[in-house]
C-alpha positions in Angstrom: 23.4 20.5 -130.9 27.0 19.8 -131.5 28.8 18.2 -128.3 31.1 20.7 -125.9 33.6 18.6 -123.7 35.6 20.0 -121.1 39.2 18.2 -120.0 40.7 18.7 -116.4 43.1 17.6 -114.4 45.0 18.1 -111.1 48.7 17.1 -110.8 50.5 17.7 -107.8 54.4 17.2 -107.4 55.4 14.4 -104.0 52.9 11.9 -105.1 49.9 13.7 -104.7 46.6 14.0 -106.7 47.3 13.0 -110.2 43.5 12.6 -111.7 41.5 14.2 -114.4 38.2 15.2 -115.1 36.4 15.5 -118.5 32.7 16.6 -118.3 30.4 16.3 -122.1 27.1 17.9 -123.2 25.0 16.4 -125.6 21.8 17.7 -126.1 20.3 16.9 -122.9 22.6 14.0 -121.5 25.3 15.1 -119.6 28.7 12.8 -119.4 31.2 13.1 -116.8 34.4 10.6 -116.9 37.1 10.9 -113.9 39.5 8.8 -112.3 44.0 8.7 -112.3 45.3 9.7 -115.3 46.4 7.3 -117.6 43.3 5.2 -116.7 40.1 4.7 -118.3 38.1 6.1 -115.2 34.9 5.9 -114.3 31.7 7.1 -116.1 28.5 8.9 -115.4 25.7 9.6 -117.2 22.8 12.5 -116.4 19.8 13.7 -118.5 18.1 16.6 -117.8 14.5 17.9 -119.0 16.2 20.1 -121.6 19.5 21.2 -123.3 19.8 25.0 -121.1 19.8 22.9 -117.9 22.6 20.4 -118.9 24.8 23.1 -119.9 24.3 24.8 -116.6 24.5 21.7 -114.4 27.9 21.0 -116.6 29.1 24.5 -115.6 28.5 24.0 -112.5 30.2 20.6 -112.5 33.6 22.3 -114.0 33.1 25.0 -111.5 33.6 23.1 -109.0 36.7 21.5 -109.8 38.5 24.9 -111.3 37.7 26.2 -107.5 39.3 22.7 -106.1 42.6 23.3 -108.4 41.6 21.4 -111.4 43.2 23.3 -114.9 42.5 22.8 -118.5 44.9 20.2 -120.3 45.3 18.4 -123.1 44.5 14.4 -122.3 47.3 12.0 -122.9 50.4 14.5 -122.4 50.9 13.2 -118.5 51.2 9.9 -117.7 50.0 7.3 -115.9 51.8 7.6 -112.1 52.2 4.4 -110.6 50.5 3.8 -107.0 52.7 3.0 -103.7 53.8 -0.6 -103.5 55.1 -1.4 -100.0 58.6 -2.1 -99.8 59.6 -4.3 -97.6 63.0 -6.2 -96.8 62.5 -9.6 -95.5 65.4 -11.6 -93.2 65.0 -15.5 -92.9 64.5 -16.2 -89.8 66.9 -18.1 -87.4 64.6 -19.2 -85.0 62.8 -22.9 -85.2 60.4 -23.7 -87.8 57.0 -23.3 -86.8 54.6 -26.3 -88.0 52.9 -25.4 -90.7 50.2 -27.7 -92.1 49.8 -26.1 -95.6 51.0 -23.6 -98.0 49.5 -22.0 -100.9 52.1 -19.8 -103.4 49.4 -17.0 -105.0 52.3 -15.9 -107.0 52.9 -12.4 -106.0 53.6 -10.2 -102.2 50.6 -10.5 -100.6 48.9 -8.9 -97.6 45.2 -9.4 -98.4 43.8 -12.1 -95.9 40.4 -13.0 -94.1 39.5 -16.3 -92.5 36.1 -17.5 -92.1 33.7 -20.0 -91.0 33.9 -21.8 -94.2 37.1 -20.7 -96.2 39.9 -18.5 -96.6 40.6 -15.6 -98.8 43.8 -14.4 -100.0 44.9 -11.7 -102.4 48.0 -10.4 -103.8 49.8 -7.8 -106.0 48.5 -9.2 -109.0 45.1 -8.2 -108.3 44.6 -12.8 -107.8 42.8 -13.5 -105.1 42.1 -16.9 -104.4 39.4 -19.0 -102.1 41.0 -22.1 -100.4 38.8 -24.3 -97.7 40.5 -24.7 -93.8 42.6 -27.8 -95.2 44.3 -26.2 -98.1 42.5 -26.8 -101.4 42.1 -24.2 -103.7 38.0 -23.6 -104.3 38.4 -20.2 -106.5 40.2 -17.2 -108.0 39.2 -14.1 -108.8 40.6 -11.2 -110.7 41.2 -7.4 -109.9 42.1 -5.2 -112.1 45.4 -3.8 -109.6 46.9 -5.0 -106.4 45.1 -6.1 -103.4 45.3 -3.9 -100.7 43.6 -5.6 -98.0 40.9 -7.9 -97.5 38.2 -7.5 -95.3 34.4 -9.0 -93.9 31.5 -6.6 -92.8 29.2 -9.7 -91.7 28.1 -11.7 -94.4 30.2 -9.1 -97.0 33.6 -9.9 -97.9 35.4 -6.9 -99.7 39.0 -6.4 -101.3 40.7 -3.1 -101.7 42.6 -2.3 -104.5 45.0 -0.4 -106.1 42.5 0.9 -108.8 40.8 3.0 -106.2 38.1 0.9 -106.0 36.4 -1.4 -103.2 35.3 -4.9 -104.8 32.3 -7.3 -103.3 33.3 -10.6 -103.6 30.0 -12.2 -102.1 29.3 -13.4 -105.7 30.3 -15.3 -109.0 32.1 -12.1 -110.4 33.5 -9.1 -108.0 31.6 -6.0 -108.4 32.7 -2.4 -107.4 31.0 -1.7 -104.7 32.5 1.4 -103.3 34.7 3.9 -105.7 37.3 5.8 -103.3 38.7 9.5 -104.7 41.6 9.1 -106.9 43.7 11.3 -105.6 43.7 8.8 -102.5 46.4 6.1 -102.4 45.0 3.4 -100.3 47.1 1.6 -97.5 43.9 -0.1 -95.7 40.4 -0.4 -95.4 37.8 -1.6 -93.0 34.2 -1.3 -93.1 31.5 -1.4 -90.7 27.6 -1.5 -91.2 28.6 -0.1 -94.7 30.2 2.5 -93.7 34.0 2.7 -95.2 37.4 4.1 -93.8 40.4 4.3 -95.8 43.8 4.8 -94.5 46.2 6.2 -97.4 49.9 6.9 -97.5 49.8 10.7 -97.2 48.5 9.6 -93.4 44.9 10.8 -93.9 41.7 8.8 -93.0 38.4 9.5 -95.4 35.0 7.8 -94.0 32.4 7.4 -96.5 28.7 6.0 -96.1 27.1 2.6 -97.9 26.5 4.6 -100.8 29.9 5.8 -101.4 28.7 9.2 -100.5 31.5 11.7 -98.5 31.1 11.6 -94.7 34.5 13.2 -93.4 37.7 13.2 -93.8 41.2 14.0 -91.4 44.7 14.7 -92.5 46.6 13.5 -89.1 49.7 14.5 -88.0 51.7 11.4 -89.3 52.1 9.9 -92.4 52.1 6.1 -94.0 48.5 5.3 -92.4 49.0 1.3 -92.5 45.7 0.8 -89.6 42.4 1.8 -90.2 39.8 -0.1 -87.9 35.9 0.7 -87.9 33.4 0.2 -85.3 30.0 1.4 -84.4 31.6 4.2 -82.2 34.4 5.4 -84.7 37.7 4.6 -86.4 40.9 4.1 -85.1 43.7 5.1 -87.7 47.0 4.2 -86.9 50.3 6.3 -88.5 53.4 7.4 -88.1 52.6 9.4 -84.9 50.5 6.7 -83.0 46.9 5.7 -83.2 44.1 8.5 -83.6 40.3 7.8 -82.5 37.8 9.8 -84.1 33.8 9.7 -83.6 31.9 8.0 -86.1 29.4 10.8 -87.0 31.2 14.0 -86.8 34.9 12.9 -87.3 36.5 14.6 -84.4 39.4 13.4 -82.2 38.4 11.3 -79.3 41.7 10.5 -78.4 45.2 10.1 -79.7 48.0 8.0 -78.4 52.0 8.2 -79.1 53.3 4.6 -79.9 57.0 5.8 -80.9 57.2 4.0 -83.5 55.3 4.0 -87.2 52.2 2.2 -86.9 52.5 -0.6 -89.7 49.7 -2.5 -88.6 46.1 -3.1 -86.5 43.8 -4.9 -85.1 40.7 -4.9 -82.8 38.6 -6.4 -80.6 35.3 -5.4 -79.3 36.8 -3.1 -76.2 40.8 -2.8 -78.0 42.6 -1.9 -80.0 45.8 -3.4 -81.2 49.0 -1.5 -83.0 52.4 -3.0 -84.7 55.2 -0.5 -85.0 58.4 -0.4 -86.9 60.1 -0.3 -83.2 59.4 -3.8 -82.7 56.5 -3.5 -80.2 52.5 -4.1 -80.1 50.5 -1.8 -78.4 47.3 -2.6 -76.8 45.0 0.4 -76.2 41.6 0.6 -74.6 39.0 1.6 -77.3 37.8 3.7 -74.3 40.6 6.4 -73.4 43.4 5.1 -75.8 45.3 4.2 -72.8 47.5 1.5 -72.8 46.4 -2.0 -71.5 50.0 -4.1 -72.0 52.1 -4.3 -74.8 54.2 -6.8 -76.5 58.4 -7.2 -77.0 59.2 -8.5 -80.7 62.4 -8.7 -81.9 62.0 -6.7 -84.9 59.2 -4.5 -86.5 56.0 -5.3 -86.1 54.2 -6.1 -89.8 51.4 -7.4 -88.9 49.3 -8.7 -85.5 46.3 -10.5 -84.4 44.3 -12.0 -81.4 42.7 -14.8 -80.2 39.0 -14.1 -79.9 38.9 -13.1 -76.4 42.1 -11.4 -76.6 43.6 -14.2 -74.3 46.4 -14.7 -77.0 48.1 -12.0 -78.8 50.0 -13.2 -82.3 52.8 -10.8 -84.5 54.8 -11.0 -87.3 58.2 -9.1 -87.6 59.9 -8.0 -90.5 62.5 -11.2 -90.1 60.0 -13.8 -91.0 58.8 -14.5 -87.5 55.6 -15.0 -85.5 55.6 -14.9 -81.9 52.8 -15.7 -79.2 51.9 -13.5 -76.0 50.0 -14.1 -73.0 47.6 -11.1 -72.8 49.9 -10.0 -69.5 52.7 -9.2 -72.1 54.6 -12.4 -71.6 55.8 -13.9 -74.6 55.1 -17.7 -75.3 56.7 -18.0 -77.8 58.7 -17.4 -81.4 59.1 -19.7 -84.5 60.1 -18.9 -88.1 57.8 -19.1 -91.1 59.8 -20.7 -93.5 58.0 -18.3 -96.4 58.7 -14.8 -95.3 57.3 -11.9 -93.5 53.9 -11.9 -92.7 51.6 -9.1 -94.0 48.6 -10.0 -92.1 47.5 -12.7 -89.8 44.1 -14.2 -88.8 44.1 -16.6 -85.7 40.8 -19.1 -86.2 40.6 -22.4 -84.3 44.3 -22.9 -83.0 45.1 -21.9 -86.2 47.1 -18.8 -87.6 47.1 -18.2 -90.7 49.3 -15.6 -92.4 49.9 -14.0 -95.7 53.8 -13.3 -96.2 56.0 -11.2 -98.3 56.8 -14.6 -100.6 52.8 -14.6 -101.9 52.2 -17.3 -99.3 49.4 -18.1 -97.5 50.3 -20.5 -95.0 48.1 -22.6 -92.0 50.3 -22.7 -89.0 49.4 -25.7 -86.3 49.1 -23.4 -83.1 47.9 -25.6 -80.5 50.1 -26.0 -77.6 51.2 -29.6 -78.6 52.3 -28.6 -82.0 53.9 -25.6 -81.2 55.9 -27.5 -78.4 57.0 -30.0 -80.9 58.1 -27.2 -83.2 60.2 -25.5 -80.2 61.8 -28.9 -80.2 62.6 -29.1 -83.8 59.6 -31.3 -84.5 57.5 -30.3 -87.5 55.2 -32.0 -89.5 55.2 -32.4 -93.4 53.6 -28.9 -95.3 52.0 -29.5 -97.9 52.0 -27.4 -100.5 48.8 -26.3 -102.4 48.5 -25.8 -106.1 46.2 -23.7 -108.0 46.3 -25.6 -111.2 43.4 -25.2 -113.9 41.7 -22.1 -111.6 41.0 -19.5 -114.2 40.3 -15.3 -112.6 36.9 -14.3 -112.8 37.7 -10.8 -114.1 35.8 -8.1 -112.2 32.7 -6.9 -114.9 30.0 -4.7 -115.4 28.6 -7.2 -117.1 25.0 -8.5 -115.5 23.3 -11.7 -116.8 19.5 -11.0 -118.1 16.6 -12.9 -117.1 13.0 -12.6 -117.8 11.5 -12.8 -114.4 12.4 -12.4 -110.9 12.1 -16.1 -109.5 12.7 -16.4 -106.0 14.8 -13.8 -105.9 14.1 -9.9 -104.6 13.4 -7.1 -107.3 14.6 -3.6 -107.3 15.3 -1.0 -109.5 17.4 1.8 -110.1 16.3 5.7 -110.6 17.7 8.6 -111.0 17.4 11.3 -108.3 19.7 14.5 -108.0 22.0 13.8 -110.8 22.8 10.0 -108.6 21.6 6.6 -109.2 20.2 4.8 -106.6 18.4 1.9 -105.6 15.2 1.0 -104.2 13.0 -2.5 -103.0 9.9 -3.0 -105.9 9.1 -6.4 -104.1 6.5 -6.3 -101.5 7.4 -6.5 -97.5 10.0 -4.2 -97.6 10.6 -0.2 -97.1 10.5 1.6 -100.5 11.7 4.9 -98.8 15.0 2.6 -98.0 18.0 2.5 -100.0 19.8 0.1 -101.0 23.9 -0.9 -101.0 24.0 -1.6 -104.5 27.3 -2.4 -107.2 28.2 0.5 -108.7 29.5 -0.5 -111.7 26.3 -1.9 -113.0 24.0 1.0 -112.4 21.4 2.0 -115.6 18.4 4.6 -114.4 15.1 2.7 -114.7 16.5 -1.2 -115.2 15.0 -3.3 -112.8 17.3 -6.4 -111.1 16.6 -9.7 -109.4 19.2 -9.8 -106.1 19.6 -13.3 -104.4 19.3 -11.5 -101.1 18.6 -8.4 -99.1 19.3 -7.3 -95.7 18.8 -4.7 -93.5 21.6 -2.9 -91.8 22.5 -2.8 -88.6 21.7 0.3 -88.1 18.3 0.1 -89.8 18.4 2.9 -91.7 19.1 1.1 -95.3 19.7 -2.6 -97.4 22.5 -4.3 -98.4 22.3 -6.7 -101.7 24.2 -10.2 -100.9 25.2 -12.5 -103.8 24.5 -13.1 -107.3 22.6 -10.4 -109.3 20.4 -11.0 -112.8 18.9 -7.7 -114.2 15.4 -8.5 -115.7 14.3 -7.9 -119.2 
């Protein structure tokens, strides 16, 4: 049987969707290919018990997208449309130096940072992110195929948005898509909790999908230039151009909404807050609760970025004028010092430490104990040093998977087919076969069987998540 294939795309004017669709019947084996035009997209592969079945589940398929606004073209006449890059204009700040201990150039804008026990992550516009320990030296680098969006940690996970439309694990030797968001979607943040995914794009829209990248809901808002999403058991908070929104976890309807006159550029939270940076210069603080607000927080710009000391005792910002500024939780500020490397993207205060990611590709440690930060006031700083990366080669992001003839110590599963979807299941013994599990997407072939390091329940019980370094057995 000769193969049919089918080409689609949808192309709106004012930056919106711009993705194709190509669907291809061979015999029984059914190929569908989507993703932005201009790219090479993502493939999926289906067999069905005979040829009359494919062809229908094909139809169906291209049905579905006609009905969605998808129309026959001809591949390679549109182009490749670029994704948003956030433009940002950064003033040196006049203020005193603050003291940082270290710097590390990435060598691009970056606004992709997490902090934890062990090491810092940052990640940039060149789709580099780099590993460097509390003290400043460089332990790896990685490579993305597109900007970094954002960085962020879902317990043990560690995952990096980017422009590609796709969510990368970084808990192992090489990143691995583990979450492929709609292309139409132009991602401005990310969080994830318990698996579960919220993306913030720059129409102003919020879309929640579950651990196995499967649709859950999705809200337009009444802003634009979404710049917070924050997940938590309860819900996400989604900050835009209106204020912050809270909407319920399951269903996806509005808890609350508050007005924060002002764009929302950035958030954070804490277990009972929520935290929003506008572009008028303030920080809101809003209880999780009602949305009302708790105090807020004078800068002397706009807000990019803000975080908090654990127990919310101190609250840190960034303003577009290469500041950072410390509050007392009452509102009172404590104080403001320059960067010396730009506006910071995003912050992440860890052991008297801030650490921030800046407009210049820095990721710099500032000192911010009292003592130092009193010297610094003073015009007292200590010497930076500044990190190198020298002889750190990316680990390009691969669906490649190492063989290996047996399973070791490690935990087996394998991958079947059900519904036209590849999933995952446990084959070792002591665990729930009727579970799923979080697996790389990327790397997916119906009946293989793979060796995981590790594998955890959820939180919520009702699935498992692999952690670290995968080997698919032969």
């Amino acid at each position: 049987m000769p193969a049919a294939t089918t080409y689609l795309e949808l192309s709106e004017s004012d930056g919106g969707a711009h993705k194709f669709y190509e669907v291809r019947v061979v015999d029984t084996k059914v190929t569908i290919t989507y993703g932005r035009i201009g790219e090479t997209g993502t493939i999926r592969d289906a067999t069905y018990p005979d040829a009359a079945k494919a062809v229908k589940a094909a139809e169906k398929k291209i049905g579905e997208k006609v009905r969605k606004g998808y129309a026959p073209a001809v591949k390679g006449v549109r182009q490749r449309r670029a994704v948003t890059r956030r433009q940002i204009t950064s003033v040196v700040s006049t203020a005193h130096q603050a003291p940082v201990l270290w710097r590390f150039a990435s060598g691009a804008p970056a606004f992709g940072i997490f902090v934890g026990e062990d090491q810092a992550w940052v990640g940039n516009e060149k789709g580099d992110v780099y590993t460097l320990t509390h003290d400043g030296a460089v332990t790896g680098r990685y490579g993305l195929p597109d900007g970094v969006k954002c960085i962020v940690a879902d317990d043990f996970w560690i995952y990096a948005g980017c422009d590609d439309g796709r969510v990368y694990d970084l808990g192992g030797k090489v990143p691995r898509v583990a979450y492929e968001i709609a292309s139409n979607v132009d991602i401005y943040w990310l969080d994830i909790d318990d698996g579960v995914l919220g993306v913030s794009d720059r129409q102003g829209g919020i879309t929640v999908v579950d651990h196995e990248d499967e649709f859950q809901w999705s809200r337009p808002s009444s802003g634009d230039g979404a710049w917070m999403v924050r997940c938590a058991p309860e819900g996400a908070y989604h900050g835009h151009s209106r204020g912050v929104t809270h909407y319920a976890a399951r269903s996806g309807d509005q808890v609350w909404h508050t007005d924060t006159n002002g764009d929302v550029l950035f958030g954070w939270q804490e277990p009972a807050e929520v935290f929003a940076g506008t572009s008028r210069g303030w920080v809101h603080r809003l209880a999780k609760s009602t949305g009302a607000e708790v105090a807020r927080y004078r800068c002397d710009a706009a807000v990019f970025s803000c975080a908090t000391s654990p127990d919310g005792e101190y609250v840190f910002a960034g303003d577009s004028h290469s500041s950072v500024y410390c509050f007392a939780a009452d509102g009172t500020r404590l104080w403001k010092l320059g960067t010396g490397c730009g506006s910071a993207f995003s912050m992440q205060y860890r052991d008297e430490r801030l650490y921030i990611v800046t407009t210049d590709g820095s990721l710099a440690c500032i000192d911010a104990s009292p003592a130092a930060v009193g010297a610094a006031e003073q015009g007292k700083v200590p010497v930076r040093s500044d990190v190198k990366a020298d002889g750190w080669k990316r680990v390009e992001a691969t669906a490649e998977v190492e063989t290996v003839a047996s399973g070791g110590g490690g935990v087996v599963v394998e991958c079947v087919q059900v519904g036209g979807r590849l999933r995952v299941r446990v084959v070792s013994e002591g665990y729930d076969p009727g579970r799923g599990v979080q697996f790389p997407k990327d790397i997916r072939v119906a009946g293989a069987r793979y060796v995981v390091a590790e594998v955890h329940s959820s939180v919520s019980g009702g699935f498992y998540r692999a952690r670290g370094e995968i080997k698919r057995l032969v």
